[in-house]
DRENMILO-476293 format. One record per residue (C-alpha): residue number from 0; residue in one letter; chain; x, y, z. Coordinates in nm, 2 decimals, m for minus. Layout:
! residues N
[atom NUM a A [X Y Z]],
...
This chain:
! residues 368
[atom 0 x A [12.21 6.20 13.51]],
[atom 1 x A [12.01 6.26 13.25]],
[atom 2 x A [11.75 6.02 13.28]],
[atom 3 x A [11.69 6.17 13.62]],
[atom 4 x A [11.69 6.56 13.50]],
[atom 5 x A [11.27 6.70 13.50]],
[atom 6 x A [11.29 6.94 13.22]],
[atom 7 x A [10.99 7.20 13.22]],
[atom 8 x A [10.82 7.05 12.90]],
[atom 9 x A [10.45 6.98 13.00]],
[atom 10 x A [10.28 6.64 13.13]],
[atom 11 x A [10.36 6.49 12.74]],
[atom 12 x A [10.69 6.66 12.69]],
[atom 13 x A [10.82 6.58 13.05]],
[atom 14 x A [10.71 6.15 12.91]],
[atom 15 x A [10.85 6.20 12.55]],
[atom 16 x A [11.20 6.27 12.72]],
[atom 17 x A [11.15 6.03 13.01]],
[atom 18 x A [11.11 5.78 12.71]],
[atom 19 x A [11.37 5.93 12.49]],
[atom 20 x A [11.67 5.95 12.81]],
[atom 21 x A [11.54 5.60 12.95]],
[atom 22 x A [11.62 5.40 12.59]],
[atom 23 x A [11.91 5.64 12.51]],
[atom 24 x A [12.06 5.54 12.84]],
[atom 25 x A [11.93 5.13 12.84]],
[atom 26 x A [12.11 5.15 12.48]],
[atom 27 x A [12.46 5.32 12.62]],
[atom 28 x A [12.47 5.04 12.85]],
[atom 29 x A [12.40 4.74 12.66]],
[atom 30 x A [12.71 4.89 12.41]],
[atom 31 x A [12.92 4.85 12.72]],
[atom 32 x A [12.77 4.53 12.84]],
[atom 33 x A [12.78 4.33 12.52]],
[atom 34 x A [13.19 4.35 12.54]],
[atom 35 x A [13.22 4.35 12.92]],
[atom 36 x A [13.06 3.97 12.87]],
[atom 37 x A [13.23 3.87 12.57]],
[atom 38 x A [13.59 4.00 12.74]],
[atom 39 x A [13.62 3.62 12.94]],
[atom 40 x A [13.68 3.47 12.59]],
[atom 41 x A [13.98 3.71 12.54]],
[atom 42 x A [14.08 3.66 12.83]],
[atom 43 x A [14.16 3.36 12.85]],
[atom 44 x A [14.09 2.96 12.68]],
[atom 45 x A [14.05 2.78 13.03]],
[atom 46 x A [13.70 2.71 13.06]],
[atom 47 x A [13.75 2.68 13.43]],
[atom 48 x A [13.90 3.03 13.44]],
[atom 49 x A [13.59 3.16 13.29]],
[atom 50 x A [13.38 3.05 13.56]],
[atom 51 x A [13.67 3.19 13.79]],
[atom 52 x A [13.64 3.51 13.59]],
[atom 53 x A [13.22 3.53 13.61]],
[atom 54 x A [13.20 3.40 14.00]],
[atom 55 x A [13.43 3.71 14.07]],
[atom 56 x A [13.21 3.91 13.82]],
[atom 57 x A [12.87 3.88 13.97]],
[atom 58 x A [13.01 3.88 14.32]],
[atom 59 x A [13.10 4.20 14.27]],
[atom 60 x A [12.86 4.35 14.08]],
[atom 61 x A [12.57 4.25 14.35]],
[atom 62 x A [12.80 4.42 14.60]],
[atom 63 x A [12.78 4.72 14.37]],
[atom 64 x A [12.41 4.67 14.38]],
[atom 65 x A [12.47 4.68 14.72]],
[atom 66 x A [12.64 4.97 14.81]],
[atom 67 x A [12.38 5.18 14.56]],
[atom 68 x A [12.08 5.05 14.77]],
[atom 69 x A [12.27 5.18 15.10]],
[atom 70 x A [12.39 5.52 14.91]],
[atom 71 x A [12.15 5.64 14.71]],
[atom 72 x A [11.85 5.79 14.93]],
[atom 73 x A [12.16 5.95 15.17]],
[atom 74 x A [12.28 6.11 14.87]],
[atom 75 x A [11.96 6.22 14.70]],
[atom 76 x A [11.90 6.38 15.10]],
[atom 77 x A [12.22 6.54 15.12]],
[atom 78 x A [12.29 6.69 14.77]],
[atom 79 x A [11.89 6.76 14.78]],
[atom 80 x A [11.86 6.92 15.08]],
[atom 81 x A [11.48 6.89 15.08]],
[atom 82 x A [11.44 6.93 14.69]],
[atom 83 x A [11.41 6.55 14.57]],
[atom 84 x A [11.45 6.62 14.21]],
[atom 85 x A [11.78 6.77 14.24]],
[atom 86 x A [11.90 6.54 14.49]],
[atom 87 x A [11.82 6.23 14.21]],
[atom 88 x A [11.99 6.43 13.97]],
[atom 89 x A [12.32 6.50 14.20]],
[atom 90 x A [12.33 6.15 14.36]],
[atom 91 x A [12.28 5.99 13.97]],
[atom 92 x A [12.56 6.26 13.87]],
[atom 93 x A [12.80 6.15 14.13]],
[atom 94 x A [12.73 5.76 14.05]],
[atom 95 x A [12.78 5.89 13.70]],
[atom 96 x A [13.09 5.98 13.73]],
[atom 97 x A [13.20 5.71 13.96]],
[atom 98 x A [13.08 5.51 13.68]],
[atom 99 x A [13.29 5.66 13.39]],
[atom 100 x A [13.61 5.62 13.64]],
[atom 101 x A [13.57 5.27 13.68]],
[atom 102 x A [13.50 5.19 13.33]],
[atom 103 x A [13.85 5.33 13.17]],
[atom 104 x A [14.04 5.18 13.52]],
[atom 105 x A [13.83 4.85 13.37]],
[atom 106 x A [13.99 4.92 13.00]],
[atom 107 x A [14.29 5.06 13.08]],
[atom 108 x A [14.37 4.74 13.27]],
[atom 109 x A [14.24 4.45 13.11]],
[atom 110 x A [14.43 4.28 12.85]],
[atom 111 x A [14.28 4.06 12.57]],
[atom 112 x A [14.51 3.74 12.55]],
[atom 113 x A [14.34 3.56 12.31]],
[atom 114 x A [14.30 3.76 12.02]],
[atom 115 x A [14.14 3.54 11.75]],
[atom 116 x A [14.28 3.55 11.37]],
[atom 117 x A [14.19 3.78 11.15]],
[atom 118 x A [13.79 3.62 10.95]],
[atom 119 x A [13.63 3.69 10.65]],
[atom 120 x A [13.44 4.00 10.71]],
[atom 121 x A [13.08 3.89 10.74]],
[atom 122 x A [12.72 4.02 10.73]],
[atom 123 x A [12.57 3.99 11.11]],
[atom 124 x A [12.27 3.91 10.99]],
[atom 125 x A [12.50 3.58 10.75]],
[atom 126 x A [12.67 3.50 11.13]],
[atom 127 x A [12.32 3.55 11.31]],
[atom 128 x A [12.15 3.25 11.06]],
[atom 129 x A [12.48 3.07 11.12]],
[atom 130 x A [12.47 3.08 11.51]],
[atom 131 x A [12.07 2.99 11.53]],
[atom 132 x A [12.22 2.64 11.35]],
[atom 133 x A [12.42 2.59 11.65]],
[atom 134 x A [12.18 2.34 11.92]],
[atom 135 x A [12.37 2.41 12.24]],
[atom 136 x A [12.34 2.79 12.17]],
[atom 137 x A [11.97 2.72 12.12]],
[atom 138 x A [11.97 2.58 12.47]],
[atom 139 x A [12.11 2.84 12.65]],
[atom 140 x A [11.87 3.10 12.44]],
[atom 141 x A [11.57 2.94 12.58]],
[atom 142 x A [11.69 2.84 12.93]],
[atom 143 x A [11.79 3.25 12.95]],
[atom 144 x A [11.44 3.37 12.84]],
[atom 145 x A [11.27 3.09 13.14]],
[atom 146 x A [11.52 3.17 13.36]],
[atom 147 x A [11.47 3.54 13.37]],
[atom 148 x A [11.13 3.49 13.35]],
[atom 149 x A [11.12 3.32 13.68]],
[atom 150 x A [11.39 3.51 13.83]],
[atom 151 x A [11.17 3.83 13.75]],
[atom 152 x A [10.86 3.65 13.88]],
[atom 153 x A [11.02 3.65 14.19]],
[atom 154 x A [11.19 4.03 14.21]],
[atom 155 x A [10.94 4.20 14.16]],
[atom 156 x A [10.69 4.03 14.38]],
[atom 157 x A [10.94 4.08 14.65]],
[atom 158 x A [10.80 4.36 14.80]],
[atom 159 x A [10.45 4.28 14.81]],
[atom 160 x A [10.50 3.94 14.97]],
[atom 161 x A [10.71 4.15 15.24]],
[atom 162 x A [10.39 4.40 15.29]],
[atom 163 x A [10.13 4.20 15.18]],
[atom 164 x A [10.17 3.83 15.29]],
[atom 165 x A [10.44 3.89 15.57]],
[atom 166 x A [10.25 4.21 15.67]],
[atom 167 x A [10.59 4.33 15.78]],
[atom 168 x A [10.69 4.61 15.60]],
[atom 169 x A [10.96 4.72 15.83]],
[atom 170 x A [11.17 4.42 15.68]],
[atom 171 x A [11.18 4.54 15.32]],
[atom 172 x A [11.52 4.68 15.38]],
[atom 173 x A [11.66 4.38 15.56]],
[atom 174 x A [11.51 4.14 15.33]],
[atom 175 x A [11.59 4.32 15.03]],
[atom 176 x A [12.02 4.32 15.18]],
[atom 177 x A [12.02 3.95 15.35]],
[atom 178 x A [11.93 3.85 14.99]],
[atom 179 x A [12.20 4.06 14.81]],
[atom 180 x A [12.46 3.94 15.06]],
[atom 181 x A [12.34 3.56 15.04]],
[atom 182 x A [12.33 3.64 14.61]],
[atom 183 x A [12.73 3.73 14.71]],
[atom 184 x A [12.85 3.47 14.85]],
[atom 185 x A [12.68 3.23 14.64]],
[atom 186 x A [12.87 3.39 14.31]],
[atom 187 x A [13.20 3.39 14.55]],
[atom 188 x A [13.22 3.00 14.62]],
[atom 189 x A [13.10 2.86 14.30]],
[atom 190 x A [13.37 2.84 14.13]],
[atom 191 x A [13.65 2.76 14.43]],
[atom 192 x A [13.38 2.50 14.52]],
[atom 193 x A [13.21 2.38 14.19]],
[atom 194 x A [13.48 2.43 13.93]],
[atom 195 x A [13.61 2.12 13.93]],
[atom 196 x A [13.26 1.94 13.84]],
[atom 197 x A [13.07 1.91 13.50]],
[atom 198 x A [12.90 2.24 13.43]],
[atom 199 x A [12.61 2.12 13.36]],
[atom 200 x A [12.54 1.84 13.56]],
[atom 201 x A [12.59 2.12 13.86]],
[atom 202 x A [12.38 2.34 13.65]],
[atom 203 x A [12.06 2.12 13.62]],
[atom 204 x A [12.11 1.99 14.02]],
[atom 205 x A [12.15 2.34 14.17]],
[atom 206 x A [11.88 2.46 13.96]],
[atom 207 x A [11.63 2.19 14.05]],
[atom 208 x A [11.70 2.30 14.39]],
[atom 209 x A [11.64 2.63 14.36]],
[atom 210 x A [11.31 2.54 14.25]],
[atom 211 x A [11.24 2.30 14.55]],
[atom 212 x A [11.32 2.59 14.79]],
[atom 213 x A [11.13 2.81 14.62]],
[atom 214 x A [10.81 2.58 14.64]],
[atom 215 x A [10.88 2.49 15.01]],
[atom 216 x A [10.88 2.88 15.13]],
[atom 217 x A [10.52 2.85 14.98]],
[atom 218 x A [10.40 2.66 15.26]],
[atom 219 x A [10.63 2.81 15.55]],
[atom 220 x A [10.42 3.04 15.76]],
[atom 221 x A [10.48 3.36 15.67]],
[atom 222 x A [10.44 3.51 16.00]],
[atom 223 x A [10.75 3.28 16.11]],
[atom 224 x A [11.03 3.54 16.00]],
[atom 225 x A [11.34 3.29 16.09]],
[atom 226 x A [11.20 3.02 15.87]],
[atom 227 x A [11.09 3.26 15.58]],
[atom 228 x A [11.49 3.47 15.61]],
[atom 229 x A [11.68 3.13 15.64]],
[atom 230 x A [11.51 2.99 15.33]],
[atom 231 x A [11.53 3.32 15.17]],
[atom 232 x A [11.94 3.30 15.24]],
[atom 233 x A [11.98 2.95 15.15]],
[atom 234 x A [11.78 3.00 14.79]],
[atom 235 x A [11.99 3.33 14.71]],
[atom 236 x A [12.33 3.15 14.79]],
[atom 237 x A [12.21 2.81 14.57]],
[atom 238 x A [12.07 3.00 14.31]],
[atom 239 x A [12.33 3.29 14.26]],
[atom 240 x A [12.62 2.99 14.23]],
[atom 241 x A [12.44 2.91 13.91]],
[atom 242 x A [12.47 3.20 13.76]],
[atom 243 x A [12.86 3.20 13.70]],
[atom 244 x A [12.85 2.84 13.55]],
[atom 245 x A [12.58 2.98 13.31]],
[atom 246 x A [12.75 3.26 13.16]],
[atom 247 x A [13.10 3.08 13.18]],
[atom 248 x A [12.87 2.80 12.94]],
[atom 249 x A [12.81 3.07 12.71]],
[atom 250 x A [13.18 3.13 12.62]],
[atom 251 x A [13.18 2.76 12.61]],
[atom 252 x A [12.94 2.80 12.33]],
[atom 253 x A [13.17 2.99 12.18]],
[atom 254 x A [13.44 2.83 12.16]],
[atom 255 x A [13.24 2.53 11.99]],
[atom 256 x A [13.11 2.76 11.77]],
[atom 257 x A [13.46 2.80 11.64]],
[atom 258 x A [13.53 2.49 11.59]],
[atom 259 x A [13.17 2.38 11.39]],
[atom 260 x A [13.19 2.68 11.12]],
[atom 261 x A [13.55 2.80 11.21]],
[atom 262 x A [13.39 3.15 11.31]],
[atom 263 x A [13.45 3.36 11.63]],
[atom 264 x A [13.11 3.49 11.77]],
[atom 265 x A [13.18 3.58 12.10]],
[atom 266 x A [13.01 3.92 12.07]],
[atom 267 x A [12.73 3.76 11.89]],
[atom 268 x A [12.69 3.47 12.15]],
[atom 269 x A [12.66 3.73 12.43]],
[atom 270 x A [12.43 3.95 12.24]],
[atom 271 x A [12.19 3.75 12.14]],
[atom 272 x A [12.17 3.60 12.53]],
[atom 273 x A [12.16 3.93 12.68]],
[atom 274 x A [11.85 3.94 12.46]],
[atom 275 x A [11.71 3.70 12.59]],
[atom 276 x A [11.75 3.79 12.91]],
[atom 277 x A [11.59 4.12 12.86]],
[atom 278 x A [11.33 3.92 12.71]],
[atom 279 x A [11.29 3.70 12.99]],
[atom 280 x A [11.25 4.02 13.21]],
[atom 281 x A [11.01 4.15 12.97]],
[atom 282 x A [10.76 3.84 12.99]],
[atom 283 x A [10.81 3.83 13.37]],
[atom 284 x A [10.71 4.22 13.48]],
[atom 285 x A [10.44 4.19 13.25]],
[atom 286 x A [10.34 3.87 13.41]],
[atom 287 x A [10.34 4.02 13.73]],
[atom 288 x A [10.11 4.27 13.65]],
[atom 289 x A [9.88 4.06 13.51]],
[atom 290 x A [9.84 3.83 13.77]],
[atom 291 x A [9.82 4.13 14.02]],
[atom 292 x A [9.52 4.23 13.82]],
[atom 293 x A [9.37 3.96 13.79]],
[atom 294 x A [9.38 3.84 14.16]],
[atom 295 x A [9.21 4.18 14.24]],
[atom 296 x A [9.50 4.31 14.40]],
[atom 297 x A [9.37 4.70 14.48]],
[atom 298 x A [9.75 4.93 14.50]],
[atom 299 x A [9.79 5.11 14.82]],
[atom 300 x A [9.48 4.93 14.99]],
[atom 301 x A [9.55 4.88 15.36]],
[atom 302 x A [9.42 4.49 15.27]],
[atom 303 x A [9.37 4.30 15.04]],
[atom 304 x A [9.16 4.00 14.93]],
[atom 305 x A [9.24 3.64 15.02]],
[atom 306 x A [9.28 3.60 14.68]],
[atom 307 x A [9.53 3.83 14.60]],
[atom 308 x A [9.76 3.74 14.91]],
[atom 309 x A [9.73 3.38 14.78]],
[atom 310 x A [9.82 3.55 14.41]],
[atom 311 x A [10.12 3.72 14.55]],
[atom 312 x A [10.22 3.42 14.76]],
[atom 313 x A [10.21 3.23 14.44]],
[atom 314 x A [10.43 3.46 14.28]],
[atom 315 x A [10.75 3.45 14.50]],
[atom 316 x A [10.76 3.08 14.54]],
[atom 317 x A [10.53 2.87 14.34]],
[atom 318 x A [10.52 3.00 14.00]],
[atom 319 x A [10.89 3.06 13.97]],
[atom 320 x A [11.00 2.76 14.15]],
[atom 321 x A [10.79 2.58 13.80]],
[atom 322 x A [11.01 2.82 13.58]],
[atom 323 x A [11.32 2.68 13.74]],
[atom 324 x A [11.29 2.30 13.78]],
[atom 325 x A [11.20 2.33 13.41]],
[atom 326 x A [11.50 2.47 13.28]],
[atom 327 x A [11.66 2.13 13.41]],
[atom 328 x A [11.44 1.95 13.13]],
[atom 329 x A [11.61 2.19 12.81]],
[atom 330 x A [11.92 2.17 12.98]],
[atom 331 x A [11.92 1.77 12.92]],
[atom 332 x A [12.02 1.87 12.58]],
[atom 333 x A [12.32 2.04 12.66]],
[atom 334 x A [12.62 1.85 12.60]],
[atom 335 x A [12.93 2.05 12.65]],
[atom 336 x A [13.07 1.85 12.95]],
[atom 337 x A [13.40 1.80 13.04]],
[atom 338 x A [13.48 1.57 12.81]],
[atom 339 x A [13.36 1.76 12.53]],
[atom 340 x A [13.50 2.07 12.64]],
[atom 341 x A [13.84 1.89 12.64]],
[atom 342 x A [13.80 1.77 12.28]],
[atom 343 x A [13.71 2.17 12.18]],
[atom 344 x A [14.01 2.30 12.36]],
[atom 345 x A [14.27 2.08 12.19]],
[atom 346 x A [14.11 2.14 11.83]],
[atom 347 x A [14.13 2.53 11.89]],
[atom 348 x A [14.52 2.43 12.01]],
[atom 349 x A [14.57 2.26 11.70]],
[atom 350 x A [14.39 2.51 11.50]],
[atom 351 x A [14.57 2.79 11.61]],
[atom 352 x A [14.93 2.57 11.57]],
[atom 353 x A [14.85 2.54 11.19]],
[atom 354 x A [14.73 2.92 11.17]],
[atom 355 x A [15.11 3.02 11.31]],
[atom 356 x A [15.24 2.77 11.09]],
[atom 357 x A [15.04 2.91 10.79]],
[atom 358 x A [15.18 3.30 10.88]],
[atom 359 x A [15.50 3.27 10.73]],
[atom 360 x A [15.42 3.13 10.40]],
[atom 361 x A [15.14 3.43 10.36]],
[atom 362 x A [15.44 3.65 10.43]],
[atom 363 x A [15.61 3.52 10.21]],
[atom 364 x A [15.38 3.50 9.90]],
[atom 365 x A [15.32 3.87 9.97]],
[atom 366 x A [15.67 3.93 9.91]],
[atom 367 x A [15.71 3.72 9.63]],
C-alpha cells in the first residue's frame, strides 16, 4: 500500500520515496520468498513430490496473477471513484491485506517434515564459497540467468508485438489471459504427466521446443490471429511445464549438496537462484530497451519504421527462442537423473539412520 501512496514531497521527494517504498517492498518479499521455495525440502525427501509440490505451486500462483489482472482496475474504479491515486492505494490495501491473510493460513498450516540435524554454525559467506564448488548448482545458476533473460525478452515485448506488429490492440487483454490460462495448465499436468520421466532429459526436450515454437511464430503472419493465439497457447502450456521440473531440480541440488560436504543449504540454494533470476530479468528489460532504441522505435508514434516492427518481431520469437534452445547445451552437464537421485536418497536414509543411532550415546555422555 505503500508503494502506491503519492506523498506531497516535490518532483525529487515524490522519486526518493517511490525508490525508497519500491526496494523496501522488493526486499519484504524476497524475505518471504526465499523460504516459501526452500519449504519443498522440508516438506518432504521424494523428489517426485517436489515436482508435485512446484506444478501445484506455479499453477496457482499464475491463477493469482490472474485474478489481480481481472480485479485490479475494477477496484482502483470503485474504491477511487474517479480519483486514481486513491483507488491504487485502496485496491493495493485490500490485496494487502488479502495478502497477509493468506500468508499466516500458509504458516499456520504447513508443516516441516524433514527437519535436518542440528550443523555447525557457519559463516554464509564459508557456505556461499562451499556451494559455488558444487557443478550441478553452477548449472542451474547459469541456466536461471538465460532463462529469465529470454523469458523477459519475451514479456515485455508482449505488448508491443500486440500493438505494433499485430496492429491489434483490442487483443492485449485476451492475449495477455489465453497466455496465463495456457501458463496454468501447463504447471497443472507436468507433474501427473512428466513425473515419472528423467527431469532433465524432459527438461532439455521441452525446452528445445519451446525455442522451436517461439522461432516458428516469427514467420506466422501476424495478421492471421488463430495461427498467432494457437501457437501462443501451445508455447505457454510447453513452456510453463518446465518450470516445476526446474525448481523441483533445485531442491535436488540440495539434497546432493548434503551428501558432498554434509551441509544443508536449502535456503542458500534458493537464494542464490532467485538471484539469478532477478538477474536474468535485469539483463532482459534492459535488453529490451536497448533494442527498442536502437531499431528507432519512436513511443506513442501511431507507426513505426519497418525496422522497428521487424525489431519487435524479433523480440517475441527469435531472440528468445536462441535464449532457450541454448539452455539445452548447459543443461548437458546436469547429471542428477533418476539414477543418481536414487543413489542421493538412500545415502541421506542411511545418513540420517546413523545420526538416530548416534543420539543416544550424545545423551548419554552428557549425563555422564
Amino acid at each position: 500500500m505503500a508503494a502506491f501512496f503519492t506523498p506531497d514531497f516535490g518532483e525529487t521527494g515524490k522519486i526518493v520515496y517511490a525508490y525508497v517504498s519500491y526496494i523496501f517492498l522488493t526486499l519484504m518479499y524476497t524475505a518471504i520468498n526465499v523460504p516459501y521455495c526452500a519449504m519443498a525440502n522440508a516438506m518432504t525427501n521424494d523428489s517426485k513430490e517436489r515436482t508435485s509440490l512446484q506444478s501445484y505451486r506455479f499453477a496457482l500462483s499464475t491463477a493469482g496473477g490472474l485474478v489481480v489482472a481481472m480485479v485490479a482496475l475494477p477496484l482502483v474504479d470503485v474504491i477511487g471513484q474517479g480519483d486514481v491515486q486513491k483507488g491504487y492505494m485502496g485496491a493495493m490495501a485490500v490485496m494487502g491485506l488479502g495478502a497477509i491473510a493468506l500468508f499466516f493460513f500458509s504458516f499456520a498450516n504447513t508443516t516441516e517434515r524433514c527437519v535436518p540435524e542440528i550443523e555447525e554454525k557457519q559463516s554464509v559467506w564459508d557456505d556461499l564459497k562451499l556451494l559455488m564448488k558444487n557443478n550441478q548448482w553452477r548449472v542451474l545458476f547459469i541456466v536461471n540467468v538465460v532463462l529469465l533473460t529470454g523469458i523477459v525478452l519475451k514479456g515485455a515485448s508482449t505488448m508491443y508485438y500486440v500493438n505494433t506488429v499485430m496492429g491489434r490492440a483490442d487483443l492485449a487483454t485476451a492475449f495477455m489471459v489465453t497466455g496465463m490460462l495456457a501458463n496454468i495448465v501447463g504447471a497443472i499436468f507436468s507433474a501427473p504427466l512428466l513425473g515419472k520421466y528423467d527431469k532433465p532429459k524432459v527438461y532439455r526436450a521441452l525446452i528445445v521446443a519451446s525455442g522451436f515454437l517461439s522461432a516458428v511464430l516469427f514467420l506466422v503472419d501476424p495478421q492471421n490471429v488463430f495461427m498467432v493465439f494457437a501457437l501462443v497457447i501451445i508455447l505457454g502450456v510447453v513452456q510453463m511445464s518446465t518450470t516445476p521440473i526446474l525448481w523441483s531440480m533445485m531442491s535436488d541440488v540440495v539434497d546432493y549438496e548434503k551428501t558432498r560436504s554434509n551441509r544443508s543449504l536449502s535456503g542458500m540454494v534458493f537464494s542464490t537462484n532467485l538471484f539469478a533470476i532477478k538477474l536474468g530479468i535485469a539483463i532482459g528489460g534492459a535488453a529490451v530497451g536497448w533494442i527498442l532504441a536502437w531499431s528507432g522505435y519512436v513511443g506513442g508514434a501511431e507507426t513505426q519504421t519497418a525496422e522497428a516492427v521487424t525489431a519487435i518481431n524479433l523480440l517475441y520469437t527469435v531472440i528468445p527462442s536462441v535464449f532457450f534452445a541454448s539452455i539445452a547445451v548447459f543443461m548437458m552437464f546436469y547429471k542428477l537423473d533418476n539414477e543418481h537421485l536414487e543413489k542421493i536418497k538412500a545415502l541421506l536414509v542411511l545418513d540420517a539412520k546413523e545420526n538416530e543411532q548416534r543420539k543416544p550415546v550424545a545423551h548419554n555422555a552428557e549425563l555422564g
